[in-house]
C-alpha positions as CSV (number, residue, x, y, z in Angstrom):
1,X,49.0,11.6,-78.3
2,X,46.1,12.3,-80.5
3,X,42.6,10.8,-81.7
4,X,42.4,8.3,-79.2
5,X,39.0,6.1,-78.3
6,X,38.1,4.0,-75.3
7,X,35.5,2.0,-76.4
8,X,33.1,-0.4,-74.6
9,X,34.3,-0.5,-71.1
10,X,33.0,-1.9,-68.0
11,X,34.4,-0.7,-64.9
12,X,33.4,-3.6,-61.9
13,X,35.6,-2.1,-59.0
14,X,37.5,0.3,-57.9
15,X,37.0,1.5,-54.0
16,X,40.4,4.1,-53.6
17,X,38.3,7.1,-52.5
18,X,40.9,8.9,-54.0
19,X,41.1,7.2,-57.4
20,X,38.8,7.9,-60.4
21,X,37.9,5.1,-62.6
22,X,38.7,7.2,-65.5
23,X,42.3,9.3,-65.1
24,X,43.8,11.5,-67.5
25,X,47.0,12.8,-66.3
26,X,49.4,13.9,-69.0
27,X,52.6,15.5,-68.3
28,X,56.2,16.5,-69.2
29,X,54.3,18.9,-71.9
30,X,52.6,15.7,-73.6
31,X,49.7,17.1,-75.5
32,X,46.6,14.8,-75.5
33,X,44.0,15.9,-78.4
34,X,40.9,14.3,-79.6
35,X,40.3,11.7,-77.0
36,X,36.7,9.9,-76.6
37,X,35.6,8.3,-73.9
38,X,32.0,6.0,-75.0
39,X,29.7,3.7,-73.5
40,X,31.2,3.1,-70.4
41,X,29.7,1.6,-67.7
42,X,31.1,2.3,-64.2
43,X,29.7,0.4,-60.9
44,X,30.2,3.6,-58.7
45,X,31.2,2.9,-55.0
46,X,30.8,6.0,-53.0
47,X,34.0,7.9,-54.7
48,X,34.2,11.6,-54.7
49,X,34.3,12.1,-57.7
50,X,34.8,9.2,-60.8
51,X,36.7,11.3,-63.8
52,X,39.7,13.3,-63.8
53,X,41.1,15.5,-66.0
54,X,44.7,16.5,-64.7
55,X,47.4,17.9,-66.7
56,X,50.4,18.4,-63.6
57,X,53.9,17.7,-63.3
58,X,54.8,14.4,-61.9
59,X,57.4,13.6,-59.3
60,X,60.0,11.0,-61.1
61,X,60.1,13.3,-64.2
62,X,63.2,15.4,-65.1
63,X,61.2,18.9,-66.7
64,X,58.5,19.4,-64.4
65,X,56.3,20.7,-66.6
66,X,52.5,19.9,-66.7
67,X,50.7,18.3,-69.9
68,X,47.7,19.7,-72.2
69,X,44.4,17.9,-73.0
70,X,42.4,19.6,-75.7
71,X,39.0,18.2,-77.2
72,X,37.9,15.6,-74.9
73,X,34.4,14.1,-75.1
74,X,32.4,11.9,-72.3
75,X,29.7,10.0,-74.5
76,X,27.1,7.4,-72.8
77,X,29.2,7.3,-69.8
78,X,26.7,5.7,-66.8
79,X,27.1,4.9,-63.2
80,X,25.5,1.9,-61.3
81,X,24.7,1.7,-57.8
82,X,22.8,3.8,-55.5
83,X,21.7,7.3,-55.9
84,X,23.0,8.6,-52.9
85,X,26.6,7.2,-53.9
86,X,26.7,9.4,-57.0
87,X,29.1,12.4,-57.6
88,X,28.0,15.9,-58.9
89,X,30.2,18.3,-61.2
90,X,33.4,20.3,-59.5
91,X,35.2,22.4,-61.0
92,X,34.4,24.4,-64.4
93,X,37.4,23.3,-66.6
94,X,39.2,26.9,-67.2
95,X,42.5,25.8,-65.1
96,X,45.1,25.9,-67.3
97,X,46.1,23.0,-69.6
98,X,42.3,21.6,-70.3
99,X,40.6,22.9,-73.3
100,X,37.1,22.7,-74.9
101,X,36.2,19.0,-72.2
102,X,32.5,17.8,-72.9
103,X,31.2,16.4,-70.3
104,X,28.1,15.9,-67.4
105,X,28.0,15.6,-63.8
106,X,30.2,14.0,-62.0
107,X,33.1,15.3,-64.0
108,X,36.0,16.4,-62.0
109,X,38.1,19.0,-63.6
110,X,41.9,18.8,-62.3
């Protein structure tokens, strides 16, 4: 899957503490390149952490093979609610499978 945008999005609710509100999980060696993520506004609830970038193997698939994801940029992307309730950064994005990911606090590298 390649050059794909999400656009304009209001996130109003999402309280699994072990959800993100943005989840990128390709696998079965799916290669996702060029995705953008822009102006999105996310009413944060307490979560760990509220983007994921996780290439991995999933459960129901024949190859068990993790996915890529290459180029992917986090533009204007802003929480809502209190302070205290907000993320920061894990991770550093060198585990294998995510390349060259743009991106601010709150950014959870899989």
């Amino acid at each position: 899957m390649r050059r794909m945008v999400f656009r304009d999005i209001d996130v109003l609710h999402y309280t699994d503490p072990a959800c993100p509100a943005i989840s990128v999980q390709p696998a079965v060696g799916m290669a996702m390149d060029d995705v953008l993520f822009e102006n999105v506004r996310i009413r944060h609830e307490g979560q760990a952490f509220f983007v994921e970038l996780n290439p991995h193997p999933t459960p129901w698939a024949k190859k068990q093979t993790p996915g890529r994801i290459r180029n992917i940029v986090f533009r204007n992307v802003s929480l809502e609610g209190p302070p205290e309730s907000h993320p920061g950064r894990e991770g550093d994005g060198r585990r294998v499978g995510v390349g060259r990911a743009r991106g601010g606090a709150g950014v959870a590298w899989g």
